[in-house]
N, C-alpha and C positions, 0 to 999 in steps of 0.2 A: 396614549400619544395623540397629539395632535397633527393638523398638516403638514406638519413642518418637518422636514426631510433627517433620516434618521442616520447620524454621526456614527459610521463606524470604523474603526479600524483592523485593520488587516494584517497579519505579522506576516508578510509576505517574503519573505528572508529564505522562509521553506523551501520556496521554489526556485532560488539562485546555484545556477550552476548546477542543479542535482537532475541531469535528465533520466525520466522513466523513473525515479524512484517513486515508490508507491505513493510516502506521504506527500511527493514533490507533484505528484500527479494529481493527487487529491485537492492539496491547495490550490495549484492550478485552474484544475475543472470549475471550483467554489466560486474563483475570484472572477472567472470566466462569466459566468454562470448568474453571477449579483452584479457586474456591470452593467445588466440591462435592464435593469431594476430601477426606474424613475424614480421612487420612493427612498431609495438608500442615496448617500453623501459620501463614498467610499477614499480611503486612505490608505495606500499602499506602505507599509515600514517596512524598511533594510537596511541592512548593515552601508552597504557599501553599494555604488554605481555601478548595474550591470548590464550588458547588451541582451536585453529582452522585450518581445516587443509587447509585453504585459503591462508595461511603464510608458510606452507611447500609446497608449490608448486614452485620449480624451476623455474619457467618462470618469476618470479614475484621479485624484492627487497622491502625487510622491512624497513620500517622505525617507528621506534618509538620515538616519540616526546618528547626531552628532560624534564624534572622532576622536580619543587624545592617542592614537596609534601608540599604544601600551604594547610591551613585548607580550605583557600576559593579562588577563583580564579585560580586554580591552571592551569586549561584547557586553559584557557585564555593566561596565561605565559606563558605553552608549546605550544603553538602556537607559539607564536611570537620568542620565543628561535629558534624552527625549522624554520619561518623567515631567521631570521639573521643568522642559522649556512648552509644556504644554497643560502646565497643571492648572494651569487660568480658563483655559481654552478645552474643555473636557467631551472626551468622546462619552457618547449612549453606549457604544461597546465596543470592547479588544475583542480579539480573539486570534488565540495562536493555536498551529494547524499541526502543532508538534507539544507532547508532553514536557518536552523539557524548555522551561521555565528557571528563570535565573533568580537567584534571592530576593526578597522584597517587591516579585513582579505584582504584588496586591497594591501598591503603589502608584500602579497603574491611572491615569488621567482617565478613566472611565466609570461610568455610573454603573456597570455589569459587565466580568469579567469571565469570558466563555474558550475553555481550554480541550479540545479532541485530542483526544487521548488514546481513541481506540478501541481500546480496549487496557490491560493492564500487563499489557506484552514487556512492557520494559523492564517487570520487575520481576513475570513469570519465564519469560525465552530464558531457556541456555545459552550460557556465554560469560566470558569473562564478567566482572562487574568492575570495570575500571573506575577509576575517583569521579570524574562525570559522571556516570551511568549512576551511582549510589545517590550521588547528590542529589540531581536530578530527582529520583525517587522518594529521596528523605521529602526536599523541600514540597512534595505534593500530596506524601503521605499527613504530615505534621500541619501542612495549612490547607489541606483540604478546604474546609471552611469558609476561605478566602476566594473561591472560585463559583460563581454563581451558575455556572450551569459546565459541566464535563459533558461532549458527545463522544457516544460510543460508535463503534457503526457494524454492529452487529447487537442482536438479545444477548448474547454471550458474554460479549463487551462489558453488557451494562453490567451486569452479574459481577465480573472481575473488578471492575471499576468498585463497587461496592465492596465488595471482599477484601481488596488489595490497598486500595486507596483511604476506605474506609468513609467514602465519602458519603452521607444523605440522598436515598432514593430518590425526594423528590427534585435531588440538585444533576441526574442524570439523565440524560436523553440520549436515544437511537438514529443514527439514520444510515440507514443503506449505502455502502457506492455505488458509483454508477458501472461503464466499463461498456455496458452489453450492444450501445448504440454506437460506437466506435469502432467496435470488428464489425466485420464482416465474410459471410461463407465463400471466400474462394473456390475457385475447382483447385480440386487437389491435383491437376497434371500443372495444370499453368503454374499454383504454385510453388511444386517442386521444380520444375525450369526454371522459374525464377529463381527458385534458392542457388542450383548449380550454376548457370549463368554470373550471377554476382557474388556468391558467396565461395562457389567451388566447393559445397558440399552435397553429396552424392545421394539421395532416397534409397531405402525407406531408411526413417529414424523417428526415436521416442525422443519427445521433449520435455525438457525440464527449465523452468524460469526462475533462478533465485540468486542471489547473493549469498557468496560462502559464508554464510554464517552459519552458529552448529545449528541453532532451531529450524533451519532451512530441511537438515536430516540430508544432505549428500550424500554422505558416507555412507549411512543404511541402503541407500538408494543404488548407490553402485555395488555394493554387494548383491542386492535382488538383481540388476542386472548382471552380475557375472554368473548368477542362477540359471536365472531365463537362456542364458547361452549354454551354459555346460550342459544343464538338466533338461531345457524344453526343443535345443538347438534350434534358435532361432540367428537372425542374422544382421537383425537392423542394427546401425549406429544408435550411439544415445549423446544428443547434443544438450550441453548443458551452457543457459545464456546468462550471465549475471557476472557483478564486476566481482572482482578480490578483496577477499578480507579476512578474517580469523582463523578462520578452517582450511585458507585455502592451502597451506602448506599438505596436510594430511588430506587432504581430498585431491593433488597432485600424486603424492606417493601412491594413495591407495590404486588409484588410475592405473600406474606403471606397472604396480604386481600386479593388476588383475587377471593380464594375460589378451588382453584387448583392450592396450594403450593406445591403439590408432585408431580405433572407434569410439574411443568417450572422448568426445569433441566438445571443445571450452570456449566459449566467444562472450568477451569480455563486453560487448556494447551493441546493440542492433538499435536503429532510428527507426521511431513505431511505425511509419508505415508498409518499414518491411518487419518488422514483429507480426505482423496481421498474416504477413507473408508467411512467416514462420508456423504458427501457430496450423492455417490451413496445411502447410505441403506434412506435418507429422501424423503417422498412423493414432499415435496418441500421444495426449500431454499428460505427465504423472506429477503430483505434487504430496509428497507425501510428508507435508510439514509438522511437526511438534508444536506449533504454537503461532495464532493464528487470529489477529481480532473481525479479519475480516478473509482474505486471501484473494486479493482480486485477481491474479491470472487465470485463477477457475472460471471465471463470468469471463473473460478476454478468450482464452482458449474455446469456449461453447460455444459464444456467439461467432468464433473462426469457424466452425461446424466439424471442431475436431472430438471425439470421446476424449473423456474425463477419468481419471483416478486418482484420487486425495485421499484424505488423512480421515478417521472418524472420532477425530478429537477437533476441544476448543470451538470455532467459530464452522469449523469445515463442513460439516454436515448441513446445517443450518441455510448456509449459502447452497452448498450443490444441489441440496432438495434429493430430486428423487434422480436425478439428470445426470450422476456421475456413481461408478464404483467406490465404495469406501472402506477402507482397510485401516490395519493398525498397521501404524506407520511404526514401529519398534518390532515386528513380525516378515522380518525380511521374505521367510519361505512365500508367506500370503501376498508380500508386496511384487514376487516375482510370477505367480500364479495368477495373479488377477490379469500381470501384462500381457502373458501368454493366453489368456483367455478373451481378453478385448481383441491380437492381433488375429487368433485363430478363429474366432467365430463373427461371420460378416453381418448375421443378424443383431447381433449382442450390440455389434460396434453402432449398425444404424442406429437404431434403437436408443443409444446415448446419446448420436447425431443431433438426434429429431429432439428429446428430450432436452439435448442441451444450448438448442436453438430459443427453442419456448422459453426454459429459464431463463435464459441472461437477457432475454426483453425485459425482464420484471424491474430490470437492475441500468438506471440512468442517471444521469450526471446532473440532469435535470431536476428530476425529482430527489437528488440529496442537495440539492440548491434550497429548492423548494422548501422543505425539510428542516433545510438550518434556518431558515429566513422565519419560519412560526415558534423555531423555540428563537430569537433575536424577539420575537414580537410581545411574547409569551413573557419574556423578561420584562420588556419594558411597560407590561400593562397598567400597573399602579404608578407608574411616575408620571409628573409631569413635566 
């Protein structure tokens, strides 16, 4: 490439309306992140006008994807209308911050088409597989091909990505999330006040950050806690933060039998900068997912300077390093043992502290900027 400022665009659609969600955080921090990038020409695409102040940043051009307000399909259309009203006019590169991809998006107005994917979670998590979810999978399994560069963001990922997708080694790349420069180590008094003060929920408690979905493992999860309480008689609440979805029916029921329905406490939404909040006032955060391209509340949780317990499958390990307990997340008795062993021993718990402070430095928003911007470069090597 030469001097001449490099044409990308952004499916920024990701991040409308979807606060805290992981891939919404993700594309977020990315776009954040290449804005101050003298070298890029960046183009925001979405569906539709939204109050973000992502879109009033001068450094950036809008685009919003032409409209025939279709009862059904409609997303599909304006796609491809933005297609065709730009196919004169070609970007150096798309790139969308989410696997799923609508038919013909190789169609794309760009010279190199770069899709994050994650990992190959959508095809391996448990859960329903509604007519989207298959589609979506078909269309990335079958034109792989079509995609000039898949990131993963985790080793794992990549792995999957290969496996699942089928797609060509050399068409996969890694990059880390960030997360770790975002939290920060509260005192754990101040932040429990804070939690009661605004939230009116009372210390000590375990936390848990997910979305009812099954690959989230709720249900395992409150089983070891109704463990921990009968078998080790301990006392703390278990707050569980994430909006509703699949599971959440059966992971209300299971709540009510357990026999400490007024301790499994469910909060549908927290604004991150009292997540930060959160994350420090907990004796510990447990995340004991099934499936996992990358898990970022484990680096969010660390760098809160709270101990860690996750899963030792998928991406999980990988990320926590040596800085969190890791268990088999289908071993409920182990999943309850290990909580009772971080609450009860005060060394154990520093000790993850300190360790999980260190780790999630390694883990910046920055540096998966950085990251994405040398495979964007990497692509464009031979063209001119």
């Amino acid at each position: 490439m030469d001097n001449k400022k490099i044409k990308i665009a952004l499916m920024s659609y990701a991040v409308d309306n979807r606060p805290n969600k992981g891939t919404a955080v993700y594309a977020r921090k990315i776009i954040e992140n290449l804005l101050a990038d003298k070298r890029l020409e960046l183009y925001l695409v979405h569906f539709e006008k939204v109050d973000d102040p992502i879109y009033k940043d001068n450094r950036a051009n809008e685009i919003i994807m032409p409209s025939l307000h279709l009862p059904r399909g409609n997303y599909f259309f304006s796609q491809l209308l933005f297609f065709w009203k730009y196919r004169k006019n070609k970007f150096d590169i798309i790139h969308w911050f989410q696997p799923r991809v609508y038919p013909f998006f190789w169609l794309a107005p760009a010279k190199k088409i770069v899709i994050t994917t994650y990992g190959a979670g959508d095809i391996t998590a448990p859960g329903p597989f509604i007519f989207s979810r298959e589609m979506f999978n078909f269309i990335l399994i079958k034109f792989n091909r079509k995609v000039d560069a898949f990131i993963a963001v985790s080793k794992y990922g990549c792995e999957e990505i290969k496996k699942y997708y089928h797609a060509l080694a050399q068409n996969i790349y890694f990059t880390y999330l960030g997360g770790g420069e975002e939290f920060k180590n509260i005192n754990k008094v101040e932040a429990q006040q804070k939690i009661a003060e605004k939230y009116k929920v009372n210390s000590p408690f375990i936390l848990q950050i997910a979305r009812h979905l099954p690959h989230k493992n709720i249900i395992n999860l409150i089983k070891a806690y109704k463990i921990l309480r009968d078998k080790y008689n301990r006392n703390e609440k278990l707050i569980i933060i994430g909006a509703k979805d699949f599971d959440t029916d059966k992971i209300f029921a299971l709540a009510q039998k357990s026999g400490y329905k007024d301790d499994i406490i469910f909060i549908n939404y927290v604004e991150l900068e009292d997540l930060n909040i959160y994350y420090s006032a907990a004796e510990l955060f447990i995340f004991p997912s099934l499936q996992e391209g990358f898990g970022l509340p484990v680096i969010e949780a660390m760098a809160s300077g709270t101990p860690v317990i996750t899963s030792n499958v998928t991406s999980l390990p990988e990320v926590a390093g040596e800085a969190g307990i890791l268990v088999d997340p289908l071993n409920i008795e182990e999943i309850a043992k290990s909580m009772n062993k971080v609450l009860t021993d005060e060394n154990l718990k520093n000790n993850l502290v300190a360790k999980g402070l260190t780790q999630s430095q390694k883990f910046t928003w920055a540096r998966t900027a950085e990251q994405t911007k040398e495979i964007y470069f990497k692509l464009l090597e031979n063209i001119s």
